[in-house]
VOBA-1610 file (N, C-alpha, C; in pm, whole numbers, padded with zeros to 5 digits, always signed):
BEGIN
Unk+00140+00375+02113Unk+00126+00453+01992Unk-00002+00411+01921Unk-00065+00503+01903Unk-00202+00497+01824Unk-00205+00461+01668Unk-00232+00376+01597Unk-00237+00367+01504Unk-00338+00468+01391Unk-00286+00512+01262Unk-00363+00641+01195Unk-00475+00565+01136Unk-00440+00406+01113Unk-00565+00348+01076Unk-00708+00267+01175Unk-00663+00299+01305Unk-00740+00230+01323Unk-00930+00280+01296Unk-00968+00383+01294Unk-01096+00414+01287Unk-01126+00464+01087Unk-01003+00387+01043Unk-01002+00470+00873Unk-01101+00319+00841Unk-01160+00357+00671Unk-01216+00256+00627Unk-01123+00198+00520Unk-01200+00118+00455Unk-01074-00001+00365Unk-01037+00083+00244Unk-01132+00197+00186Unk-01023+00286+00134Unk-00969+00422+00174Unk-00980+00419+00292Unk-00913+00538+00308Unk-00760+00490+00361Unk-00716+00391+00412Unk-00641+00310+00420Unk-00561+00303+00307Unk-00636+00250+00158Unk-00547+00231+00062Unk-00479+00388+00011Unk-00618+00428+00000Unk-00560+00588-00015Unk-00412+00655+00049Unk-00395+00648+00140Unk-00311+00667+00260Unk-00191+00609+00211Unk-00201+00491+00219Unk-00110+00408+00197Unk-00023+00476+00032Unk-00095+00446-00069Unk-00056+00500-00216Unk-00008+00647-00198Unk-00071+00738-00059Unk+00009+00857-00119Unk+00143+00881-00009Unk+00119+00789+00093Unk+00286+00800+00125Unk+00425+00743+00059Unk+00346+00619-00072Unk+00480+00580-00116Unk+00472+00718-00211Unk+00376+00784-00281Unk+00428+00922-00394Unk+00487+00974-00318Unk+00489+01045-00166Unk+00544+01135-00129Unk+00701+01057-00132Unk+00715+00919-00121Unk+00832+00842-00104Unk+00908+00862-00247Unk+00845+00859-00273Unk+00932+00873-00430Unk+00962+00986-00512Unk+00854+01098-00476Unk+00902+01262-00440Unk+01015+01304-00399Unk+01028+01226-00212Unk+01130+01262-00162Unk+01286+01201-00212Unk+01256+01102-00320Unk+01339+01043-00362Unk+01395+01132-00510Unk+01353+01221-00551Unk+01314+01309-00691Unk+01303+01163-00813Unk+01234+01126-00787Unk+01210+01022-00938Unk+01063+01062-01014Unk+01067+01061-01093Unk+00935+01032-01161Unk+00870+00902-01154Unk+00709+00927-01196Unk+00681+00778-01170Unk+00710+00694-01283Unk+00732+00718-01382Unk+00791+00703-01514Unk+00960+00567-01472Unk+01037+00665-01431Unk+01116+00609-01362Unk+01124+00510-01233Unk+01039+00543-01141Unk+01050+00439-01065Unk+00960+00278-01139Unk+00867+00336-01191Unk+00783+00211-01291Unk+00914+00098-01349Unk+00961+00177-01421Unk+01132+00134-01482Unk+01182+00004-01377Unk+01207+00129-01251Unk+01290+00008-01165Unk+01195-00057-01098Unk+01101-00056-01053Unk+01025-00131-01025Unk+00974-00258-01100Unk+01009-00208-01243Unk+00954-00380-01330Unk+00816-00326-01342Unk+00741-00262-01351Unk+00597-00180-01366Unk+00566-00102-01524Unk+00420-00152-01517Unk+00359-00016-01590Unk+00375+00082-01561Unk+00374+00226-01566Unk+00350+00340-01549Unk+00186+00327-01560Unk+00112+00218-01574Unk-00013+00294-01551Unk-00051+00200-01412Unk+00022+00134-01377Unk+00006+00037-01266Unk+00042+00101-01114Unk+00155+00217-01167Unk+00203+00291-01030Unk+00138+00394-01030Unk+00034+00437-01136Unk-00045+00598-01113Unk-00151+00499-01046Unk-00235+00396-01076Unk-00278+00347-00975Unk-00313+00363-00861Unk-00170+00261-00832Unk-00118+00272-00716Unk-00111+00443-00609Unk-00074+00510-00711Unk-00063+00650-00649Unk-00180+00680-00587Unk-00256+00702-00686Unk-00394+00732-00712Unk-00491+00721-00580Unk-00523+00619-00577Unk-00570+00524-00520Unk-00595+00420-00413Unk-00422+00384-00452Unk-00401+00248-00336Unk-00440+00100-00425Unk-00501+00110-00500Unk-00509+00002-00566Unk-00411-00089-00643Unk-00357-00179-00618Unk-00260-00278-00631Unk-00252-00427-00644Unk-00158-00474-00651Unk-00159-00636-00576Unk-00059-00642-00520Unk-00044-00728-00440Unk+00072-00749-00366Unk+00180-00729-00417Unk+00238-00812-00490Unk+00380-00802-00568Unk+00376-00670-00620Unk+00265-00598-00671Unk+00278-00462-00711Unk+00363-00320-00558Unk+00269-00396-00494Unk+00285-00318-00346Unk+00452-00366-00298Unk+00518-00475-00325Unk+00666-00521-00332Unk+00751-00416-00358Unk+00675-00465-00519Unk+00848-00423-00613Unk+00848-00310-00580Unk+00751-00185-00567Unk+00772-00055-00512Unk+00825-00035-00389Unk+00803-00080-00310Unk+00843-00116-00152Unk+01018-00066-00210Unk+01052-00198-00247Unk+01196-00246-00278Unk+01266-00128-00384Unk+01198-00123-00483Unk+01252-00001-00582Unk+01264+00120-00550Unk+01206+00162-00410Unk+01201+00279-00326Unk+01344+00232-00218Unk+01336+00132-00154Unk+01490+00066-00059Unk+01384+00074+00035Unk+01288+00087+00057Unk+01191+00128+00193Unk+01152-00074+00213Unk+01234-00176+00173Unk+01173-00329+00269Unk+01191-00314+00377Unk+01250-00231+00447Unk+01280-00290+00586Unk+01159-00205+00696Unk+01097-00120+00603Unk+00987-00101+00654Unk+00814-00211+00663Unk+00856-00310+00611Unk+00764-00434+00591Unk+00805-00548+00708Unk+00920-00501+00775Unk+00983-00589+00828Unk+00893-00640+01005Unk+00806-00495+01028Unk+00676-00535+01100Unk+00550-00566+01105Unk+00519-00611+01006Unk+00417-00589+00931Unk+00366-00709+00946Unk+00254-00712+00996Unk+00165-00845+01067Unk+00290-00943+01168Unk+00358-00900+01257Unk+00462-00977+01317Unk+00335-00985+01445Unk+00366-01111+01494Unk+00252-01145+01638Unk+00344-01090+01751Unk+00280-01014+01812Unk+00307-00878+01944Unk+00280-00992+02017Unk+00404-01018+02119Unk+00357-01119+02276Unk+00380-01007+02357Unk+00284-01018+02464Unk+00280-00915+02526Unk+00314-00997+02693Unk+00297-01094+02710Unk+00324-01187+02878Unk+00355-01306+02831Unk+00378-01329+02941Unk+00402-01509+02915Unk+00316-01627+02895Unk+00201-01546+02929Unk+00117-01647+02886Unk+00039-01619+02765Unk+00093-01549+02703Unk+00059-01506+02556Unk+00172-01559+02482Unk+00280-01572+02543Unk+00373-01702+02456Unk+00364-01779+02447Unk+00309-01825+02591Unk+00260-01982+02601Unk+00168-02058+02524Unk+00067-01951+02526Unk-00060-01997+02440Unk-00038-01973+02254Unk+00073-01903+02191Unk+00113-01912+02105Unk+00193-02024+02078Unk+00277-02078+02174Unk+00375-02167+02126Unk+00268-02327+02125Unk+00196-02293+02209Unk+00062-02373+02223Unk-00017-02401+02070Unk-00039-02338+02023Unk-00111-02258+01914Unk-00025-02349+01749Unk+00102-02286+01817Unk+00205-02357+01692Unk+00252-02476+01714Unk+00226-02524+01797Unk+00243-02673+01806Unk+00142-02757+01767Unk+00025-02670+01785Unk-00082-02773+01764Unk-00090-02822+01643Unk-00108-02959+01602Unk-00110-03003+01419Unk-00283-03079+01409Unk-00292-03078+01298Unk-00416-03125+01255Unk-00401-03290+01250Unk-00470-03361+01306Unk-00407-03528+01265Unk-00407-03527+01088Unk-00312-03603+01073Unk-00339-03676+00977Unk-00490-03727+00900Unk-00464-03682+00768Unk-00624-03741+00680Unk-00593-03884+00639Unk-00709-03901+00675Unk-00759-04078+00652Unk-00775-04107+00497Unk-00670-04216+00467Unk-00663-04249+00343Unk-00793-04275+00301Unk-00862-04290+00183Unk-01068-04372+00163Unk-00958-04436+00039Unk-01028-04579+00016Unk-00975-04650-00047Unk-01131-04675-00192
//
């Protein structure tokens, strides 16, 4: 499956992003007024958001959640192993530790 972002730029991306949660909350009949409410938000923080795409994280959350749509976050940067030696070299990867820093007295 092809991803819709891969050849988009960093705002057309956000863009994208901000107007599928409006259509999300459309399809939900809320105002943004109201979802702001349950979200714990400004109303000028989710026109934003609409707008735009412009956010912060926790902004990009509580909407997530105030919509019920978390479990759509639930893939979201997860590391794809694709063979075994792409596990290997991950479990490789996560094992590895940094020594210990040297006390200076």
């Amino acid at each position: 499956m092809e991803s819709t972002f891969n050849l988009a730029t960093f705002t057309e991306i956000l863009q994208a992003l901000g107007t599928r949660l409006r259509e999300q909350r459309l399809a939900q009949s809320l105002t943004q007024r109201e979802l702001a409410q349950m979200a714990g938000l400004s109303l000028g923080a989710l026109r934003k958001l609409e707008t735009d795409g412009q956010c912060s994280l926790e902004t990009l959350i509580r909407v997530t959640q105030a919509l019920g749509l978390q479990g759509e976050l639930d893939d979201l940067f997860v590391l794809k192993r694709q063979s075994i030696a792409q596990m290997e070299q991950a479990e490789l990867a996560r094992r590895r530790q940094r020594a210990p820093r040297r006390k200076t007295s």
